[in-house]
BAZA-531412 format. One record per residue (C-alpha): residue in three letters; x, y, z. Coordinates in steps of 0.05 Angstrom, whole numbers. Layout:
N
+------+--------+--------+--------+
! code !     xx !     yy !     zz !
+------+--------+--------+--------+
!  ala !      X !      Y !      Z !
...
+------+--------+--------+--------+
//
This chain:
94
+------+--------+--------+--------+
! code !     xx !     yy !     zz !
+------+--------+--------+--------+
!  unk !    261 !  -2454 !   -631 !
!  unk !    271 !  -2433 !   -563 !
!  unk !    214 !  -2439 !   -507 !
!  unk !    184 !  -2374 !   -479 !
!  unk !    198 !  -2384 !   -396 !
!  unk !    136 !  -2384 !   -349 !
!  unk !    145 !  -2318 !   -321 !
!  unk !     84 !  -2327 !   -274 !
!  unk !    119 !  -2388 !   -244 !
!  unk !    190 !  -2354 !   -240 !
!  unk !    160 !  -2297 !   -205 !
!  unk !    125 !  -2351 !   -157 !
!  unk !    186 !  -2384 !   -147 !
!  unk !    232 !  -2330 !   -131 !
!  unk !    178 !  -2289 !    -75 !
!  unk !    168 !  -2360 !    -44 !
!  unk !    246 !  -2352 !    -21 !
!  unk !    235 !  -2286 !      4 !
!  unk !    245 !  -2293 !     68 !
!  unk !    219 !  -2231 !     98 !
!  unk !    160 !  -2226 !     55 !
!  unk !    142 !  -2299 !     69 !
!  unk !    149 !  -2280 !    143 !
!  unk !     86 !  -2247 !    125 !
!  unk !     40 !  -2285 !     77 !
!  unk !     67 !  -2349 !     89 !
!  unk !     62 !  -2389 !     28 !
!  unk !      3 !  -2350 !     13 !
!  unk !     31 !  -2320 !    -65 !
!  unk !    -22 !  -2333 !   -114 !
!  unk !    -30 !  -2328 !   -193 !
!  unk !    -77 !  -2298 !   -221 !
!  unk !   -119 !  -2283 !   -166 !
!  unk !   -135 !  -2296 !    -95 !
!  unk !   -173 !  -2353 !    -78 !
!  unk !   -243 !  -2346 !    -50 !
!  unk !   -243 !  -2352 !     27 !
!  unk !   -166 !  -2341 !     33 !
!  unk !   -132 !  -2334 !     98 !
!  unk !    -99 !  -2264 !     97 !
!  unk !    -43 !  -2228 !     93 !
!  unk !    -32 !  -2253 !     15 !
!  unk !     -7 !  -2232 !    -47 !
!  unk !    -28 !  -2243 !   -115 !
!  unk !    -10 !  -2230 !   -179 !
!  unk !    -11 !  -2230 !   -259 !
!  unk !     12 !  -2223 !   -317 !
!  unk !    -31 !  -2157 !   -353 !
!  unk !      5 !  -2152 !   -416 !
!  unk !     83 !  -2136 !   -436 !
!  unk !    126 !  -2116 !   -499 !
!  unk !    173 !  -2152 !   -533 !
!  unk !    243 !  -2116 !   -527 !
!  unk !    278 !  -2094 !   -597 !
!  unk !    333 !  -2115 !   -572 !
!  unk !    331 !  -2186 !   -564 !
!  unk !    281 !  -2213 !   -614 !
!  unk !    231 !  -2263 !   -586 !
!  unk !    247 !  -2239 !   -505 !
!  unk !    174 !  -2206 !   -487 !
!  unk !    181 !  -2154 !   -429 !
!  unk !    124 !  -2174 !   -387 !
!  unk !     83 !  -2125 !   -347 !
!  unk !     48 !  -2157 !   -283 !
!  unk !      8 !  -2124 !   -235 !
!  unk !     14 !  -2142 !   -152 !
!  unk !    -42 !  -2140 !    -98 !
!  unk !    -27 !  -2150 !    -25 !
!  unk !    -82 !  -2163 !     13 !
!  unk !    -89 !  -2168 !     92 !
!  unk !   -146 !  -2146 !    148 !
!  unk !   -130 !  -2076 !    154 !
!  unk !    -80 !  -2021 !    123 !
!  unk !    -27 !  -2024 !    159 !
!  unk !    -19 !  -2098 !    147 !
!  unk !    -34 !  -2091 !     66 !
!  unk !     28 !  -2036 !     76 !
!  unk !     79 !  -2086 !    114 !
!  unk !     65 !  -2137 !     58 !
!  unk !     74 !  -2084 !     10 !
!  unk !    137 !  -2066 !     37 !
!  unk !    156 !  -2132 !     40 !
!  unk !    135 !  -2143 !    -37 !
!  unk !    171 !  -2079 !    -60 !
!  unk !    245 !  -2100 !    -12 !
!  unk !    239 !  -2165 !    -58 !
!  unk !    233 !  -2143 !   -123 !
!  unk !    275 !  -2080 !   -122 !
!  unk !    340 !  -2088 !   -157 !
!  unk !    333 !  -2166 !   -183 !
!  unk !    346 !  -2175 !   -255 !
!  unk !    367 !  -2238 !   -297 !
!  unk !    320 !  -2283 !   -253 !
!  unk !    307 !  -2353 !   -283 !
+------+--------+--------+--------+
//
């Protein structure tokens, strides 16, 4: 039997070579939450729940949910942004 992948940490792994969204938060990419006291801007994120796809027996379809956090707006926005730039078009990430 095959091992289900960590999607939390391949989802880490890939933002923390982002460079313009690390420009931002730094290594500052946490799952499942933020930690208390955290220097800002930050993102976090988790995994809320997912399908499995009909297709491919045994693949789930995860469904994960991103904050981005900072002092004001405008800042949560650039990370935001930043987030969205990174994640737009990738597929097949491992």
């Amino acid at each position: 039997m095959t091992a289900i992948a960590d999607s939390n940490s391949i989802i880490r792994a890939y933002l923390a070579t982002q460079a313009t969204l690390t420009g931002l938060v730094g290594t500052r990419i946490y799952c499942p939450r933020l930690p208390e006291n955290t220097t800002l801007p930050a993102v976090s994120f988790f995994t809320r729940g997912g399908t499995s796809t009909p297709y491919i027996p045994g693949m789930p379809e995860p469904s994960v949910q991103f904050d981005c956090w900072a002092d004001n707006p405008m800042e949560a926005r650039k990370v935001y942004d930043a987030l969205y730039g990174s994640l737009q078009g990738i597929q097949n990430i491992s």
